[in-house]
N, C-alpha and C positions, 0 to 999 in steps of 0.2 A: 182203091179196091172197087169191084163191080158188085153194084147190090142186088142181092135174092130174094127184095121184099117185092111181093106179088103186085103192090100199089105204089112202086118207084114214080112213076111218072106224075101220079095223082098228087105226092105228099112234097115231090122235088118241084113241080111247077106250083104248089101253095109257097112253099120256101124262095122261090125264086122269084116270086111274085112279090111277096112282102119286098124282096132285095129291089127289085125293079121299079112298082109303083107299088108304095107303102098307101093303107089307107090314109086319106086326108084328113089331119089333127090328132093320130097317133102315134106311138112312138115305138121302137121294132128291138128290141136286144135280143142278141144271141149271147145264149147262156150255157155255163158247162163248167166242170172243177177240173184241176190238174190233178190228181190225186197220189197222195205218198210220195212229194217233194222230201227228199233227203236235205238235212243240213249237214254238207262235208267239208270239216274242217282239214285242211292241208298238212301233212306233215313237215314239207318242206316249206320254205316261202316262194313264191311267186316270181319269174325270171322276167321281168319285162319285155316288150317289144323294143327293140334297138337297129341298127345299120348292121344289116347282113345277120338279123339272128330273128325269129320267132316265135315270139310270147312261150311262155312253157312250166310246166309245172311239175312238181314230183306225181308218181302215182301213187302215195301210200298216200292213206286218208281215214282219218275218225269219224265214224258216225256219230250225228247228236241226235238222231230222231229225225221226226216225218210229219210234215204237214200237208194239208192239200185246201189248193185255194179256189175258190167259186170267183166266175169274173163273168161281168155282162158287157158287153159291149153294144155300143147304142151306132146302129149301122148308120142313119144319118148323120149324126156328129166324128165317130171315130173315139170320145169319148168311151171311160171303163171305169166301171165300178167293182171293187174286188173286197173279200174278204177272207181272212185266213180261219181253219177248223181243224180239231184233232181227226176228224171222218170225215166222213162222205156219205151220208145215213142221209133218210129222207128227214131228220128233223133237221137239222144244219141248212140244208137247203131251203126247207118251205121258210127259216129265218133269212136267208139271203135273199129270197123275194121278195118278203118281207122290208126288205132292206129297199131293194130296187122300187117296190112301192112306194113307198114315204118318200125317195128322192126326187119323186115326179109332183107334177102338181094334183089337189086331190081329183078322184073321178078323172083321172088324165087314162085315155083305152091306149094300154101298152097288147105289145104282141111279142112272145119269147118264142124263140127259135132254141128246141134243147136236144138232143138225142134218145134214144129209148131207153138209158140202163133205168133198172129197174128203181131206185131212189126217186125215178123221178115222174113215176105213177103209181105212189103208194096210196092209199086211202087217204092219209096225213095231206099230200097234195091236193088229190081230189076235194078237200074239207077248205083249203087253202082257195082254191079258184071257185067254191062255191060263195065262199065268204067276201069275195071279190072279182064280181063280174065283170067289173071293168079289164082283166084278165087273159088274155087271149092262150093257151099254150100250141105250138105247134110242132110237132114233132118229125126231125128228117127221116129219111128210109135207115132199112136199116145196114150199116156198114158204108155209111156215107157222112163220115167225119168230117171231109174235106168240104161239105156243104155249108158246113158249119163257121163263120170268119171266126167267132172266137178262137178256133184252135189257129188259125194263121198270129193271131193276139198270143196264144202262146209258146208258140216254136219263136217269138220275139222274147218273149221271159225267158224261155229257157236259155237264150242261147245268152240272152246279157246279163242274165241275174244268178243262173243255177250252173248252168255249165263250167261256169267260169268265177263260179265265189266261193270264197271261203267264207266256209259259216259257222262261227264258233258255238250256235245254241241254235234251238226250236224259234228262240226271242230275237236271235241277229237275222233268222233266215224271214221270221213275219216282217223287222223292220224294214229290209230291204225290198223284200215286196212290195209292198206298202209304201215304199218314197218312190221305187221305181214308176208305179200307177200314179201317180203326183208330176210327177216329172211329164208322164207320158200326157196326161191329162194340160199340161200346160202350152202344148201344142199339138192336139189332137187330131189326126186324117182318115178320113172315112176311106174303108179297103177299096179299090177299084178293081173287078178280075179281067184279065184278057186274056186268048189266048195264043201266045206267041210264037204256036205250030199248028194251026187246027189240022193236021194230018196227025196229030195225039186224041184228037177226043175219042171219048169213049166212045163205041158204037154198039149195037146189038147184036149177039153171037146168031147165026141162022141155026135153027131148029134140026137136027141132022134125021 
């Protein structure tokens, strides 16, 4: 999508800037939840991939409920730190920070790369980055998702963990989560973007 925030250029070359030369002895996560992850349990079982056939699966399916998980990813390592919640409210989040805090060493100046919904400039936040100025938040434009690498982090969950599982509870869909970011963590690759048409990039509409 093409963004209609007046200060595109101002907040995507801050963003892009951390991506490119990060300050030196900080650390950059981009941060974001997938929110109201269904656990769909299969009715049928699961047809494997075989010789001449398809992986495939029934369409009918149980809902077990809905989780949404917060995940940071640390754009120099490729490393993810994720955590599962019933919501997506600003209190869940300022604890996910919370989280990403303590995982660094103390007084370590982190920089988070997050989107604007509204969770993620509550008062409760603001209260959060006063309490910890070592802190940085940085916010992309708006309608500029794909600035964002964590969501590239999760069109990978989705497609290996959600699209494709059966999940018989709210409990089997956290655990798979949760080993999946373990898994991914034990050999981790920091995103690199290129781009493989530059006659695709975005350009400026002229003024009519």
């Amino acid at each position: 999508m093409i963004s209609n925030d007046p200060d595109f250029e101002i907040k995507a070359a801050d963003v892009i800037g951390l991506y490119l030369n990060p300050p030196a002895h900080a650390v950059v996560f981009c941060v974001d939840e997938k929110t109201a992850i269904q656990a769909l349990d299969r009715k049928d079982r699961m047809l494997p991939l075989s010789p001449g056939r398809a992986e495939s699966h029934g369409f009918e399916y149980k809902r077990n409920g809905t989780l949404s998980l917060f995940a940071a990813l640390n754009t120099a390592t490729g490393e993810a730190i994720g955590k599962t919640a019933p919501l997506h409210t600003s209190e869940p989040f300022v604890a996910f920070l919370t989280d990403v805090v303590t995982s660094q060493p103390p007084e370590q100046e982190i920089h988070v790369i997050c989107d604007n919904v509204s969770s993620h400039k509550t008062e409760r936040v603001r209260d959060f980055l006063s309490e910890h100025p070592n802190v940085h938040m940085h916010h992309t434009p708006t309608y500029t998702s794909w600035l964002n690498q964590v969501e590239n982090w999760f069109a990978r969950i989705q497609r290996d963990v959600i699209a494709r599982g059966v999940l018989t509870s709210v409990k089997d869909l956290d655990r798979k989560l949760m080993r999946y970011i373990r898994q991914h963590n034990e050999n981790p690759k920091p995103i690199k973007w290129k781009y493989d048409d530059p006659s695709r990039r975005i350009r400026p509409v002229p003024i009519q």
